[in-house]
N, C-alpha and C positions, 0 to 999 in steps of 0.2 A: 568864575574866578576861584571861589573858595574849594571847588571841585578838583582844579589844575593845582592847588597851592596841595593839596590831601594826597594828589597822585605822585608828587614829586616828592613829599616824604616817605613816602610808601618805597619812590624808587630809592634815593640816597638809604635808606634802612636797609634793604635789599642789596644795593651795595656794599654798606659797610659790614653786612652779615656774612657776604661772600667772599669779602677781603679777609675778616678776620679767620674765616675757616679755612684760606689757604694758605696764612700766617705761618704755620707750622707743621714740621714733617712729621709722620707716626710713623715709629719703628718698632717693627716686631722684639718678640722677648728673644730672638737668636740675633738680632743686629744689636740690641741689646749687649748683649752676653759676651760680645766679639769686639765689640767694639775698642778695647783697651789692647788686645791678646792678637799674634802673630798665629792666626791656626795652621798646624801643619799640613804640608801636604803630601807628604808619603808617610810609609807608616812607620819606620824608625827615627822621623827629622825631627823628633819631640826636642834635642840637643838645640838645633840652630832656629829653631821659632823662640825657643824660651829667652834662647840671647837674644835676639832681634825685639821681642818685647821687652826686657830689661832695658835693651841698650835705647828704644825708646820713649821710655818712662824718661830720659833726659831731655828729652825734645830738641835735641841740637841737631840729628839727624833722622830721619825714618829710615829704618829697614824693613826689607823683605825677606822673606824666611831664605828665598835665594841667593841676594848677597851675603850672608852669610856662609850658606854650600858653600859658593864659591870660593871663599874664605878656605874652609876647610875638605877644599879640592875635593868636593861633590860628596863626601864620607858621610853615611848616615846613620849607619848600624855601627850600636856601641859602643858611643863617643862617650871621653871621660872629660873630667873635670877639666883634665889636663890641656885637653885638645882644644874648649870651649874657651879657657883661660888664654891658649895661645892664639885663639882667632878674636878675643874681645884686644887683647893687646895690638894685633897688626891692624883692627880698627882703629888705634890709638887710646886706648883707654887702659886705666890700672888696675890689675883686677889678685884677689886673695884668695883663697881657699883655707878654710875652717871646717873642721869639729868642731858642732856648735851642741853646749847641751840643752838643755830646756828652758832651765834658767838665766842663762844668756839671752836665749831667742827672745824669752819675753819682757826683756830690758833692751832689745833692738827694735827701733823705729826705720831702717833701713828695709828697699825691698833687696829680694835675694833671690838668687837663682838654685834650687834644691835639686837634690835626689831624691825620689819617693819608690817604697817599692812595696806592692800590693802584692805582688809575686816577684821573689830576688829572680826569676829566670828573665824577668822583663822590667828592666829599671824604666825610670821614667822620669823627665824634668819639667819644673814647672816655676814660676815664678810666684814669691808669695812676701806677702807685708803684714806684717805682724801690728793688733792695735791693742790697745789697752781694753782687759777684759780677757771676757772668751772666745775669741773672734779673731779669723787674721782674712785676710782677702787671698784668697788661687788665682794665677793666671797663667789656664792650664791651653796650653795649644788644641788637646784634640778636645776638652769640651767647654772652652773658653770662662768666661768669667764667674767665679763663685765664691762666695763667703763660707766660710768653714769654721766650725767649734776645734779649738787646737784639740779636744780630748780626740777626734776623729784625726786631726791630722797625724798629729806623734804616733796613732796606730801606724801608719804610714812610711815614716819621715824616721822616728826613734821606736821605732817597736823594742827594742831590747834594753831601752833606757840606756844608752852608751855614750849617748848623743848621733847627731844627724850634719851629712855633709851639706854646706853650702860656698858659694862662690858672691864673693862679696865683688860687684863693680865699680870703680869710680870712675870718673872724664878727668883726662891732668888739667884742668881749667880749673878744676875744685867747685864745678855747678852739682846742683843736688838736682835729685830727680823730682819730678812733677809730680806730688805725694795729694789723691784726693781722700778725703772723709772717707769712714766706713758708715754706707750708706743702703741700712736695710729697703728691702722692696715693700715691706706692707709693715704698721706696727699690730697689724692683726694677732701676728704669730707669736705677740709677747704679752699678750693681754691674758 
């Protein structure tokens, strides 16, 4: 008896060991990283993934980098402000365009959809949220999600201290977007 009562705890333990290890999913550091971000998939749609991320930070609809194309009738190369503003609108949304200088951005809690350019021959758009500090979060299509020192971005963004283009979105419903923490990965890196 006491033998069968020791083998059935053993089982139930064994059980509950194996339920709790398939409790939960493990995601690599690139499902990670994508997980917020529209990655594109050709190599100039950096334009309509960065909308399709912004436009889902409201959570009212998901999109795909492709409803978007289709928006802006399959165009990929060299899309401006202008074009992006006119396909967040036939989405139904309200959307701005700013010169934003430094000091602005870092009194804005709103995410925003940017120009960045590492090289002017090859602009580049990306999505980013500015937080208090030194710190804003990227939510960049071709290498998904990152936290950035704005000294590194403004090289980027405002190299010439002029200020830096952005495109401010809203929904006419007046919902805000789904805004989470900035949420370093280790506090190793600050110690």
């Amino acid at each position: 008896m006491p033998y069968s009562r020791t083998l059935l705890r053993i089982l139930i333990l064994v059980l509950c060991c194996i339920h709790l290890t398939f409790g939960f999913r493990v995601q690599s550091l690139q499902e990670l990283h994508n997980q917020n971000v529209i990655r594109q998939q050709f190599e100039e749609s950096c334009g309509a993934s960065s909308l399709a991320t912004l436009l889902n930070l409201f959570g009212i609809k998901q999109y795909q980098e492709q409803e978007i194309l289709n928006v802006l009738n399959q165009k990929t190369d060299m899309l401006s402000f202008q074009e992006l503003q006119k396909a967040a609108t036939i989405l139904g949304y309200d959307t701005k365009g700013f010169q934003l200088s430094r000091e602005i951005l870092q009194r804005t809690a709103y995410p925003l959809l940017v120009r960045i350019e590492d090289d002017p021959r090859f602009p580049h758009f990306v999505v980013i949220m500015n937080f208090k500090g030194d710190f804003l979060k990227v939510f960049d299509p071709n290498f998904g999600e990152y936290i950035s020192t704005k000294k590194e971005f403004y090289s980027i963004w405002d190299r010439n201290h002029t200020g830096g283009f952005a495109l401010v979105v809203t929904n006419k419903e007046n919902s805000k977007p789904l805004l989470q923490d900035l949420k370093f990965p280790s506090e190793v890196f600050f110690r």
